[in-house]
Biotite code that builds the C-alpha atoms (Angstrom):
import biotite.structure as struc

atoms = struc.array([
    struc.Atom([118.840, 88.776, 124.348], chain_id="A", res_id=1, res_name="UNK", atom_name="CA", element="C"),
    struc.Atom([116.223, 85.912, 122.720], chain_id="A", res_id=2, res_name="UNK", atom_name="CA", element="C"),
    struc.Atom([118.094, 85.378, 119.191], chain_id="A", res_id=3, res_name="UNK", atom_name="CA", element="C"),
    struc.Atom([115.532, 83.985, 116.388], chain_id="A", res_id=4, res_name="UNK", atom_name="CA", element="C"),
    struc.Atom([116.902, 83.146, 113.181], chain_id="A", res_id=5, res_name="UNK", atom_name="CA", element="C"),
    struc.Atom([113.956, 82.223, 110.587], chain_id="A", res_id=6, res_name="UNK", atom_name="CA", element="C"),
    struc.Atom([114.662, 80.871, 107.034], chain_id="A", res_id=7, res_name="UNK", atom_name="CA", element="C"),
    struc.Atom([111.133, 80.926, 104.626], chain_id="A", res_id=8, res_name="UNK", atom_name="CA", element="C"),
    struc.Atom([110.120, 77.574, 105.674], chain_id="A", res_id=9, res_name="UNK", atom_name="CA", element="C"),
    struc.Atom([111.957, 76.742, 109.071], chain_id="A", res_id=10, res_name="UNK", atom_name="CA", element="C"),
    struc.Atom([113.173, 78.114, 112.307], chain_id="A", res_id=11, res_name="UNK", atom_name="CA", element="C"),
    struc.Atom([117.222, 78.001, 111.494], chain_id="A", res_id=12, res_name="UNK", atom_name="CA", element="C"),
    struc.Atom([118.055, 78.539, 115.533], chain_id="A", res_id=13, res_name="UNK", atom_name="CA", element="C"),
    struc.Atom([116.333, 79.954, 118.197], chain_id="A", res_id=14, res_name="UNK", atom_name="CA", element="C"),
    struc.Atom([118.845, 81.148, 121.056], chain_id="A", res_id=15, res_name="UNK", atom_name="CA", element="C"),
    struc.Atom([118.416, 82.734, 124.384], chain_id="A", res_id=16, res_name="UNK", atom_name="CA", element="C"),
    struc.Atom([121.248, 84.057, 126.699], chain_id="A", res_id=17, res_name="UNK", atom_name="CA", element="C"),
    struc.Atom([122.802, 86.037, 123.913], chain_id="A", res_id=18, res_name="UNK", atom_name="CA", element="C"),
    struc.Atom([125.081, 88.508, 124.824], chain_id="A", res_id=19, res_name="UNK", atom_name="CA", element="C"),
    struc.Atom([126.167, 89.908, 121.994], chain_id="A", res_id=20, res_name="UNK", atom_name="CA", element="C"),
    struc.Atom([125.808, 90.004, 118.007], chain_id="A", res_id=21, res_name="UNK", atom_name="CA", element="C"),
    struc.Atom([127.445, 91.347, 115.121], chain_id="A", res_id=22, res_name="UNK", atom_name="CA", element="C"),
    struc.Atom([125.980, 91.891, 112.110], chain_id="A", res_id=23, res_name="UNK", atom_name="CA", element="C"),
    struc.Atom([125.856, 93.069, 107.922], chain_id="A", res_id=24, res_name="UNK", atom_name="CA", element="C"),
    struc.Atom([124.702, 95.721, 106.428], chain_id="A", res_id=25, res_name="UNK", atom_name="CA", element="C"),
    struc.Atom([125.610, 97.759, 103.217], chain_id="A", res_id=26, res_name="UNK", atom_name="CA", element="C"),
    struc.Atom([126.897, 99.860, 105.718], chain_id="A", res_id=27, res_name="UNK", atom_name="CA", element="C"),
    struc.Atom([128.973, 97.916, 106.975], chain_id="A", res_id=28, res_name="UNK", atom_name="CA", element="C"),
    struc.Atom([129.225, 95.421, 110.029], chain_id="A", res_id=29, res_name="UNK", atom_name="CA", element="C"),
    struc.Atom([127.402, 96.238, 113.132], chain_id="A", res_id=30, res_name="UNK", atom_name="CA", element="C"),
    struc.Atom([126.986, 95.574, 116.928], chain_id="A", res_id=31, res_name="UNK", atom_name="CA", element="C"),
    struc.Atom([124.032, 94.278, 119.165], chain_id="A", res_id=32, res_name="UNK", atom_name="CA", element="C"),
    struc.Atom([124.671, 94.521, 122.672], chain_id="A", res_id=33, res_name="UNK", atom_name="CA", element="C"),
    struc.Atom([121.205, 93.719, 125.271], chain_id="A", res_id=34, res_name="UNK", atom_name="CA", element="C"),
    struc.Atom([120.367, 97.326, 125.935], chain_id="A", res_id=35, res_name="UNK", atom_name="CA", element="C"),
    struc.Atom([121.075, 98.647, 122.320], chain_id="A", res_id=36, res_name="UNK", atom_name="CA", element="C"),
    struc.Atom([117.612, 100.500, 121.068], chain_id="A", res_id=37, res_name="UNK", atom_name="CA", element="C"),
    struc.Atom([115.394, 98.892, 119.069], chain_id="A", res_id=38, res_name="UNK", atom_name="CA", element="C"),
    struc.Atom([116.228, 98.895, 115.259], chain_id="A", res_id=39, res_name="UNK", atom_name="CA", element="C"),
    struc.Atom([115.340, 97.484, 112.124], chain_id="A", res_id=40, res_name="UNK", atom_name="CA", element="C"),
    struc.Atom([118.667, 96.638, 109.456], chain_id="A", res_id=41, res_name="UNK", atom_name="CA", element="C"),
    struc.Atom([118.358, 95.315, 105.755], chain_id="A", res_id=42, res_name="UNK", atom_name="CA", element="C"),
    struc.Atom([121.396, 92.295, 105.938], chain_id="A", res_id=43, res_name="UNK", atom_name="CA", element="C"),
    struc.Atom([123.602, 91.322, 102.888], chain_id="A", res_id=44, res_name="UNK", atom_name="CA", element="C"),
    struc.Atom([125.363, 88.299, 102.688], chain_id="A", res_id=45, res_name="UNK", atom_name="CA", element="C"),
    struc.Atom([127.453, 87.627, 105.035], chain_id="A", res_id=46, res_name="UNK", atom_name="CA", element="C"),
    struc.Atom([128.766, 85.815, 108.714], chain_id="A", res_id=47, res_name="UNK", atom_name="CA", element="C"),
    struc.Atom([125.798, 86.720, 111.461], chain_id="A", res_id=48, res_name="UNK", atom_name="CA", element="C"),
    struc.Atom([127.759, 86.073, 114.661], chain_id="A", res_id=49, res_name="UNK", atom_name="CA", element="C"),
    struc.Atom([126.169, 85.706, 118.269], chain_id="A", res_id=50, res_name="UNK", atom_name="CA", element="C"),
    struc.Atom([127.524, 84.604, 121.828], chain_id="A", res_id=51, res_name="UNK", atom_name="CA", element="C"),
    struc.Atom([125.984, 83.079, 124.137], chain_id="A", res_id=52, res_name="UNK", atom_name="CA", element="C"),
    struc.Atom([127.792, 81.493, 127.729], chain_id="A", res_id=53, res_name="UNK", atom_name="CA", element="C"),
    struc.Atom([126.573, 78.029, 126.643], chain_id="A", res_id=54, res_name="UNK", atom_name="CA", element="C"),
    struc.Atom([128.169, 78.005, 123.235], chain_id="A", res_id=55, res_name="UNK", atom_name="CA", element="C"),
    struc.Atom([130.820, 80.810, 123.223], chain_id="A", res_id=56, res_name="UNK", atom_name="CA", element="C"),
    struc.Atom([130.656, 82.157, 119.860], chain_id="A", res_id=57, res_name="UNK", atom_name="CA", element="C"),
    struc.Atom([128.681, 80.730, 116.955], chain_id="A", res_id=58, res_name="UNK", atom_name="CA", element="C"),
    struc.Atom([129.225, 81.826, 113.341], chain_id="A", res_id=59, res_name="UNK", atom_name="CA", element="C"),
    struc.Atom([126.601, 81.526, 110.593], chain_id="A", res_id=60, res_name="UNK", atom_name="CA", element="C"),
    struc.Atom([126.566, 82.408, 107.320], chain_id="A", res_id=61, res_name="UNK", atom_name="CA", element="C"),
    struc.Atom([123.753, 84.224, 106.087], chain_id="A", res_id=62, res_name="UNK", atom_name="CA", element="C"),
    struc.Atom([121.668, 85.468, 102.879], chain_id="A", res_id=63, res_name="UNK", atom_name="CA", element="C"),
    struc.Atom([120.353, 89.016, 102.377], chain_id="A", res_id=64, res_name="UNK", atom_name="CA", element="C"),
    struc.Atom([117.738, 89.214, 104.853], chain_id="A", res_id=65, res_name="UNK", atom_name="CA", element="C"),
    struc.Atom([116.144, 91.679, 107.149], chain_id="A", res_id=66, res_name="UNK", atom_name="CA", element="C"),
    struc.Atom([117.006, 92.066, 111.611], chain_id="A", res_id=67, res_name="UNK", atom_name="CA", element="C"),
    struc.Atom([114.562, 93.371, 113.791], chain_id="A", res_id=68, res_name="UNK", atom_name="CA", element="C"),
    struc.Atom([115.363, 94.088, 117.282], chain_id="A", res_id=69, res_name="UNK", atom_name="CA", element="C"),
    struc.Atom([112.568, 94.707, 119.485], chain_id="A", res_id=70, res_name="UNK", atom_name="CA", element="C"),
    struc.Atom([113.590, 94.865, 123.481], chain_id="A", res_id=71, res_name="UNK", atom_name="CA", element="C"),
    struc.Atom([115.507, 91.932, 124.741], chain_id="A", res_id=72, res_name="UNK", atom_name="CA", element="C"),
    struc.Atom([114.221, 89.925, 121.072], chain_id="A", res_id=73, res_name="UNK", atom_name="CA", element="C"),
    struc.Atom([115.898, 89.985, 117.797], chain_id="A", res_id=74, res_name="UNK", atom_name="CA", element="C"),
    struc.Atom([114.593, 88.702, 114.963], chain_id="A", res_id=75, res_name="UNK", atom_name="CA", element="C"),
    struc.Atom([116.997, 87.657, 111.787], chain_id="A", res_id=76, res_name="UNK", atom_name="CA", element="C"),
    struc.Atom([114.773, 86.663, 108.836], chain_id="A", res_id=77, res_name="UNK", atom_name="CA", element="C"),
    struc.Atom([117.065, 85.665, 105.811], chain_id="A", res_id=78, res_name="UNK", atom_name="CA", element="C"),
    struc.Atom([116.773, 83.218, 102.561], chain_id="A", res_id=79, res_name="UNK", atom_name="CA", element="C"),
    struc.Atom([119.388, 80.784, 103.545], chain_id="A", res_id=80, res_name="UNK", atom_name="CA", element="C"),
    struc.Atom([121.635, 80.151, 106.124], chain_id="A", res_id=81, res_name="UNK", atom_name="CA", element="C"),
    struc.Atom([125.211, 77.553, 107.069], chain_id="A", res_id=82, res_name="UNK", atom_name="CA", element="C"),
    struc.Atom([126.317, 76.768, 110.491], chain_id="A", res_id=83, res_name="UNK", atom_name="CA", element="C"),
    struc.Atom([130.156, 75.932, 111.229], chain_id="A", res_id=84, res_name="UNK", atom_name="CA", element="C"),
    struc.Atom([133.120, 76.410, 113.011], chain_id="A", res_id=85, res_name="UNK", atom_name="CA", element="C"),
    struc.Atom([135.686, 77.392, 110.346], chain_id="A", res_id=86, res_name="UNK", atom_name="CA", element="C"),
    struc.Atom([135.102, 81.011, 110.069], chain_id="A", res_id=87, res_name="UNK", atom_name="CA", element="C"),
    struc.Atom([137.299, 80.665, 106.688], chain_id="A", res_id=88, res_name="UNK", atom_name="CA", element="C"),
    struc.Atom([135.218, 78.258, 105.242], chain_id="A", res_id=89, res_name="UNK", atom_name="CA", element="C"),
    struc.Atom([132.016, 80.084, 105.908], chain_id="A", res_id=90, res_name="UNK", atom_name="CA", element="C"),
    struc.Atom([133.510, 83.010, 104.341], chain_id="A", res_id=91, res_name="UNK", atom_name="CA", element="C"),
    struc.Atom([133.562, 80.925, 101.261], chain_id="A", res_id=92, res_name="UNK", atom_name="CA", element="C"),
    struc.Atom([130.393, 79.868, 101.573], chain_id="A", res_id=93, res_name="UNK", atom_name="CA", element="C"),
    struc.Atom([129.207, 83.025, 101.200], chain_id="A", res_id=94, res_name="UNK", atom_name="CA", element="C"),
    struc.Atom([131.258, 84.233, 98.765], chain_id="A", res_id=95, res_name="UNK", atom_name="CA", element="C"),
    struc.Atom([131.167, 81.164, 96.389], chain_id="A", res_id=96, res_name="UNK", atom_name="CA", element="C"),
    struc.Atom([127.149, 80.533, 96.906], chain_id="A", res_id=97, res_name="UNK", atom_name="CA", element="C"),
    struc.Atom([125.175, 83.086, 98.037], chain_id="A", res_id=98, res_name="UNK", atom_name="CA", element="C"),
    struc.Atom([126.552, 86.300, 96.082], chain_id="A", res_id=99, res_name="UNK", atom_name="CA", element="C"),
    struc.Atom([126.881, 83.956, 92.710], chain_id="A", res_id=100, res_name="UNK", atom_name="CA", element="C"),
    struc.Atom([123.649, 82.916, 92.994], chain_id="A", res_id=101, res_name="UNK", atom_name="CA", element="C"),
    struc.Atom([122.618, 86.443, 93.725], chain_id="A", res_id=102, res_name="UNK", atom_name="CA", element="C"),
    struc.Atom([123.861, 87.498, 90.366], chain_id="A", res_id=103, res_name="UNK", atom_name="CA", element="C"),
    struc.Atom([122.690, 84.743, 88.349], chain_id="A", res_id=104, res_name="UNK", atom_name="CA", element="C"),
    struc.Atom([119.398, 85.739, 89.548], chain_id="A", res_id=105, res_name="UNK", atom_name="CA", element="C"),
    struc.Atom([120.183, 89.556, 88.406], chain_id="A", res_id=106, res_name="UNK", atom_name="CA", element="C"),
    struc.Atom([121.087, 87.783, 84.946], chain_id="A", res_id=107, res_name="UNK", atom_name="CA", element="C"),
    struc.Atom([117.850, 86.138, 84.511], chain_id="A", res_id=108, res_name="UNK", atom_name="CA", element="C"),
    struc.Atom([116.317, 89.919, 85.931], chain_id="A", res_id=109, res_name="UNK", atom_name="CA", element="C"),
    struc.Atom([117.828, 91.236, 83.249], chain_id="A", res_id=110, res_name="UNK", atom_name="CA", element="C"),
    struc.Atom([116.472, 88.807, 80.681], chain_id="A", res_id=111, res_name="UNK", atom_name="CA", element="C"),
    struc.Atom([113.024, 89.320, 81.884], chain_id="A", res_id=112, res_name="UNK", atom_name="CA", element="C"),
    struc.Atom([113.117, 93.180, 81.479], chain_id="A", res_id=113, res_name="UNK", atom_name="CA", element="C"),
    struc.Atom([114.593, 92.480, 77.634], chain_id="A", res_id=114, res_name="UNK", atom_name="CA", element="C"),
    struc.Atom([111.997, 90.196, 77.338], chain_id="A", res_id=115, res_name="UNK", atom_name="CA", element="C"),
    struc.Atom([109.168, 92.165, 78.231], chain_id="A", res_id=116, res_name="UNK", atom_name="CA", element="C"),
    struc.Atom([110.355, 95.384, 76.609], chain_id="A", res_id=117, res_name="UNK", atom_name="CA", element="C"),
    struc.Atom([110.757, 93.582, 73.066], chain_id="A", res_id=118, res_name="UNK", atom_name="CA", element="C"),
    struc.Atom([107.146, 92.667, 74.001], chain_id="A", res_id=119, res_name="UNK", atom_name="CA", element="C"),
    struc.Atom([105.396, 95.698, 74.462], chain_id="A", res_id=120, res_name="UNK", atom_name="CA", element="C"),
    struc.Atom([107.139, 97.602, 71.334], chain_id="A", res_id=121, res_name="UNK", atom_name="CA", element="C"),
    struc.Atom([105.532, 94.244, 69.610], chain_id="A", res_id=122, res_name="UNK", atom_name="CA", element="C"),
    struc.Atom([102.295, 95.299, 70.921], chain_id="A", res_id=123, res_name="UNK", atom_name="CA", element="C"),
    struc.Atom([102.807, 98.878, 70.210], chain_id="A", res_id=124, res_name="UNK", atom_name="CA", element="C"),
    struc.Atom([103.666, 98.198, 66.812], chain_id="A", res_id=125, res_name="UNK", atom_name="CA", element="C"),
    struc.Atom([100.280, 95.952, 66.297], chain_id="A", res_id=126, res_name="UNK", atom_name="CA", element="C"),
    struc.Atom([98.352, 99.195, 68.056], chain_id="A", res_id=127, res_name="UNK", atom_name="CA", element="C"),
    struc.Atom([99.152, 101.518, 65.787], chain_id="A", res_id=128, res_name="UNK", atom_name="CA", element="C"),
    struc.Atom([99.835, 99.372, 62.122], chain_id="A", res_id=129, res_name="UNK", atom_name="CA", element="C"),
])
């Protein structure tokens, strides 16, 4: 398989000779072998790994994010990802910054909503007074 992994502004790795992947969904972790059908899979955070006979395996830790396999090509966009070789420590990474910072974005969500409701009763109120 041809393994792209694109980040919003950059190409993170582009990989060929990959013979296998395992992936995250809110379902759960999932496999990509070469003759798997073609599929589409929403990602959470989490380790994205691949293996190729060049590298062995390669672990990266990935953002929510979307995988599109089309034939031998797979496609991984996501908002961030870390390269390593401690699979512990990646792990971590996730944990520590990409699901915190996925909930201090839900925070500031929240405050938005608040925001803009206490808004439009304003408005409401200067509609009909």
């Amino acid at each position: 398989m041809n393994l792209k992994l694109l980040l919003p502004f950059q190409v993170f790795a582009q990989e060929s000779g990959v013979s296998r992947m395992v992936a995250e969904s809110r379902e759960g972790s999932f496999g990509i072998l070469p003759q798997r059908r073609d599929c589409v899979a929403a990602l959470v955070p989490g380790i994205l790994i691949y293996e190729t006979a060049a590298q062995g395996e390669v672990c990266v830790a990935i953002d929510e994010g979307v995988l599109v396999k089309i034939g031998p090509d797979v496609l991984v966009s996501v908002r961030r990802a870390m390269g390593g070789s401690d699979l512990a420590q990646l792990h971590e990474v996730v944990q520590r910054e990409f699901l915190l910072q996925r909930e201090q974005a839900q925070g500031v969500r929240d405050v938005m909503d608040k925001l803009e409701a206490g808004f439009l009763r304003r408005l409401s109120g200067f509609r009909h007074g």
